[in-house]
N, C-alpha and C positions, 0 to 999 in steps of 0.2 A: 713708210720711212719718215713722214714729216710727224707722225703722234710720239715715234720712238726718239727725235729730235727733240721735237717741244718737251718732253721730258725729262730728257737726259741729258741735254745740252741747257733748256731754257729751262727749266725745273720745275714746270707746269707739272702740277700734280694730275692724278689720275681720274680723279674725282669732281673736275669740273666741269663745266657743263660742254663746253666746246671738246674735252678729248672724249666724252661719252659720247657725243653724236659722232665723232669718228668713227667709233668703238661699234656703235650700232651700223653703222655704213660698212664696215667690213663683213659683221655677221650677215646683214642683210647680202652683201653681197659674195659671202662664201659657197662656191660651188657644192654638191653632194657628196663628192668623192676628197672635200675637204681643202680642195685647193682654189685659189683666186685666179679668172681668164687675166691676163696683160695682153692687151695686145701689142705685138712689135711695132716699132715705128723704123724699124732702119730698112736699111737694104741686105739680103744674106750677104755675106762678102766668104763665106766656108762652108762647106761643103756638109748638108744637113745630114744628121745620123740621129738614131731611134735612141733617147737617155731610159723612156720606161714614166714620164712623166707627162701628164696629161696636156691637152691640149699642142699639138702636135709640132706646126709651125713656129708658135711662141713660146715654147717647153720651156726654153730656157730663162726667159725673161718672166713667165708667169712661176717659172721655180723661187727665182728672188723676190718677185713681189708675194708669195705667197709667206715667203720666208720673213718678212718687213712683218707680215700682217699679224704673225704667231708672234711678234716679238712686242707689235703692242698690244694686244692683248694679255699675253703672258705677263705686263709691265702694270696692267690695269687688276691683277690678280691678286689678293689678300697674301700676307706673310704666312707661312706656314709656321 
């Protein structure tokens, strides 16, 4: 969230040295099956059901943070 900020609010381009160590801290840190662990930090307040998205407990919150992660990346991507 905070590389797709800096860029698109602050208009830190993609090619500097601070969003590329970002850039490599994701890849470094991208699971197998291609998604990002989050872990939760809150308390359940509803009642947990199975989405089909990995990591079981924090599905949901590692769904968006994986979703942040494909958006800077994608933003770090040459014009087609």
């Amino acid at each position: 969230m905070a590389l797709v900020a800096l860029h698109l609010a602050g208009g830190i381009p993609t090619d500097v040295p601070a969003y590329r160590n970002g850039l490599q801290f994701l890849i470094r840190s991208q699971r197998e099956d291609g998604s990002w662990l989050i872990k939760s930090r809150s308390k359940p307040f509803q009642t947990y059901f199975e989405s089909g998205f990995p990591h079981v407990p924090d599905q949901f919150i590692a769904a968006a943070g994986s979703a942040w992660a494909v958006a800077a990346l994608v933003l770090a991507c040459p014009a087609a």
